[in-house]
N, C-alpha and C positions, 0 to 999 in steps of 0.2 A: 539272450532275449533283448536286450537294452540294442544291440546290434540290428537285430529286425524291426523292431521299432522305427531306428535311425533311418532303416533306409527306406521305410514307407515316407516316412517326415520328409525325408529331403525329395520325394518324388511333390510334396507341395510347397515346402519353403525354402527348397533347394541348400544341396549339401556344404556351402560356404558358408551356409548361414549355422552351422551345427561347428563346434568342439569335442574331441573326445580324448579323455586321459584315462592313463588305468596304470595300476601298478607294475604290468610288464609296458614298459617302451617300446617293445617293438610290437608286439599284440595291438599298441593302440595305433602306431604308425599304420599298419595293416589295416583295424576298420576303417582308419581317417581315409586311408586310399579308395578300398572301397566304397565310401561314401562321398570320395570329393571333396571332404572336410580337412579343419585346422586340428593341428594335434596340443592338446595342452601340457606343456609343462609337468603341471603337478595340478592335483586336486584344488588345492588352494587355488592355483590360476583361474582353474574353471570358476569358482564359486567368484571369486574377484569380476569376471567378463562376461558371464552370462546370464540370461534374464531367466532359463528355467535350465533347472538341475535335473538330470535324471540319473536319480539312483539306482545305477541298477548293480547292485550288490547282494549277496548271501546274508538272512539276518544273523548268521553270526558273527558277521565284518563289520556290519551297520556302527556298531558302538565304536570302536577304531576308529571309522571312515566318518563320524561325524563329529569326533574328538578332536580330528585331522582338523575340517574345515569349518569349524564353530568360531574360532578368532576372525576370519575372514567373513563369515554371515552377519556377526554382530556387529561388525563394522558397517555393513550394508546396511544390514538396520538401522541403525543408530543413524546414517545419514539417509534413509526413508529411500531407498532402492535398493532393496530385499529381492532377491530373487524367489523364485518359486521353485522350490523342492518336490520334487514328483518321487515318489519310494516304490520302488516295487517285490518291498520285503515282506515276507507274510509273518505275520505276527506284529509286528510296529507299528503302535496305534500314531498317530499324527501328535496327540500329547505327549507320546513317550520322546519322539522325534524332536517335539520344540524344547520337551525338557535336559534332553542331552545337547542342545545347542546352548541352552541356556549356562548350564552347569561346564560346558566349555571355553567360556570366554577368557578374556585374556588374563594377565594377573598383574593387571594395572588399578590401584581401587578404584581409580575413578571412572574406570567404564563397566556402568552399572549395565548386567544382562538383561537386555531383552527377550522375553520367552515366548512376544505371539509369533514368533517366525510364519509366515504362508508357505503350507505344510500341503500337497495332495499326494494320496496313495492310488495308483493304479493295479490291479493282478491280471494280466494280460494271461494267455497262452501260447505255444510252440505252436497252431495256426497260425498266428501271427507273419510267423516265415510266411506263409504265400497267402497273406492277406485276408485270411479267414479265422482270423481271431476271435474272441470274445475278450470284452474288455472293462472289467470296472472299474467305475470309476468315484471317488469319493473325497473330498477337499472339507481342510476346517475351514473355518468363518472367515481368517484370513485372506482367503484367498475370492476374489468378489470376481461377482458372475461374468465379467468379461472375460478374465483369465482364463476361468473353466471351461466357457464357450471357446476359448482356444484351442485347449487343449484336446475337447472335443473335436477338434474340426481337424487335427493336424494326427488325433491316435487312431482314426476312423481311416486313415490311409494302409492302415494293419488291419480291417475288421470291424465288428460291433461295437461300438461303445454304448456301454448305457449307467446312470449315476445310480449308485445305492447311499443307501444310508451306509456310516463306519460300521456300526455293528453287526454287519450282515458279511464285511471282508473273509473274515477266516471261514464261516459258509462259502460262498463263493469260491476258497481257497481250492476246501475239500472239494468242491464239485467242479467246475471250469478250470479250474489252475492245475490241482491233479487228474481230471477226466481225460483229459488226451492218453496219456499212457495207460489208461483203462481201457480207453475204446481201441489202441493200436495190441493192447491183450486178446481183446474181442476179436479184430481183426486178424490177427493172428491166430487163433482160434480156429475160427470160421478157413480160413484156408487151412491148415492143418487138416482139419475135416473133411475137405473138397478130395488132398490127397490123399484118405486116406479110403474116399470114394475112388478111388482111381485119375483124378486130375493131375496135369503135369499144376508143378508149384508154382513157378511163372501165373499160369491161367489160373489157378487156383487164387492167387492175390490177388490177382486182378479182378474177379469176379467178386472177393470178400471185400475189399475196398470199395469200389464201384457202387456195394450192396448196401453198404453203411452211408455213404453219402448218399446216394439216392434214398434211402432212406429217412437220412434228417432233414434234406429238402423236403421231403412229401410232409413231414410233421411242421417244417417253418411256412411253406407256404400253403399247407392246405387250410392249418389251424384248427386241424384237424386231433382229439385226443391221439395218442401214442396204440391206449388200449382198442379205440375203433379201426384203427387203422391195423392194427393186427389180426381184429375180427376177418376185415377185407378179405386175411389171405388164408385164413383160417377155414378150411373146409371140412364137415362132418365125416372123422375116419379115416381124413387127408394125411399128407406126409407134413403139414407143419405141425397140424394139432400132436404127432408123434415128438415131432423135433422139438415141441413146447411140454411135454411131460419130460422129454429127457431132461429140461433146462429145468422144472419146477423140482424133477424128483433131485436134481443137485442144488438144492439151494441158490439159484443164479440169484433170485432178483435179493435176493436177504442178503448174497453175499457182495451185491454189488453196493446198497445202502451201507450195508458194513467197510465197506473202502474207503465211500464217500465220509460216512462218520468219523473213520479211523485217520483219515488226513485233514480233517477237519480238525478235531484235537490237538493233530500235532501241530497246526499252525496257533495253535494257541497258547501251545507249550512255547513255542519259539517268541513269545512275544513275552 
């Protein structure tokens, strides 16, 4: 994810201007290439030379990986060019974030921890890859409106962005951060069904795909409800109103709120 990201970014502030480290060296030699970009050293490097971090780590590396580069932050701090930490771990509230930088400082007494670190968390999606993301985005107080308007204008090269409030994150988690692998179930689905109408599988994806995008285009641009928009195709005795009992009498739409809820939880767990 942190990869797709990069390369929409560098299609506007161009790939020389991006670093990328990661714990395999060659892994990161590889995006740097792909992106045009400088490779870093070590995490600490990065955090030492550039103005926005992106986290893009698993949160259960997070606590590691900010144990790692908390000596290096609080130096920035301390001389007031603090980079900005962007996270895109689900569960890690932005105060958990400044408090593990805080609790990492050096162990020098006299470098007293600074804890307002400028913290923002992003949960993007695998749209992303081709530019069709969804993308929240959420920043603590630290982090002042110019910044964010940056960062808005440089994650919008992946997608939607749009600010929420923090406590709406792990909502968002469950629904746009795990909704792609629900919809690509659906989609899957949906051709499986074509073949087993008799469609070759090829044309059968193709037609299930097609169907779901076209789809959520007619719900973004028409702005139009989801339910009247179904009435549209809904004919008395027709073959959808059939193919909408088979969905109802399986539980679809309970079990699909039931996914969204269920990965909602667990981003909350993870935090």
């Amino acid at each position: 994810m942190g990869l797709a990201l990069m390369k929409g970014i560098a299609g506007i502030i161009g790939g020389s201007s991006i670093g990328v480290a990661d714990a395999d060296g060659e892994k990161a030699k590889a995006a740097a290439a792909a992106l045009g970009a400088a490779v870093f050293g070590s995490n600490t490097e990065a955090v030492e030379k550039a103005d926005y971090i992106f986290l893009a780590v698993k949160p259960q590396v997070m606590a590691d990986v900010l144990a790692e580069i908390a000596p290096a932050l609080q130096r920035r701090l301390r001389a007031g060019s603090a980079p900005v930490l962007v996270s895109m771990a689900a569960g890690w509230s932005t105060g958990t974030i400044q408090a593990a930088i805080a609790g990492g400082a050096s162990n020098n007494a006299a470098d007293v921890p600074v804890v307002n670190a400028p913290v923002a968390r992003i949960m993007p999606n695998t749209p992303a890859l081709v530019a069709k993301g969804m993308i929240a985005l959420a920043a603590c107080a630290q982090v002042n409106e110019d910044k964010i308007t940056y960062l808005e204008k440089i994650l919008a090269s992946a997608g939607e962005v749009d600010r929420v409030e923090e406590k709406f994150l792990d909502a968002v988690t469950g629904l746009s951060g795990s909704g792609p692998a629900f919809a690509y179930l659906f989609i899957e689905a949906l051709a499986d069904g074509g073949v087993l109408a008799g469609l070759s599988r090829d044309k059968a994806l193709r037609y299930a795909a097609q169907t779901v995008f076209g789809s959520a285009a007619m719900v973004l641009e028409t702005g139009r409800h989801p339910g009247e928009l179904k009435d549209m195709v809904t004919s008395p005795g027709g073959t959808t109103i059939a193919g909408i009992a088979a969905l109802e009498d399986g539980g679809f739409r309970g079990t699909v709120m039931q996914a969204v809820e269920a990965a909602w939880r667990r981003a909350k767990e993870l935090g």
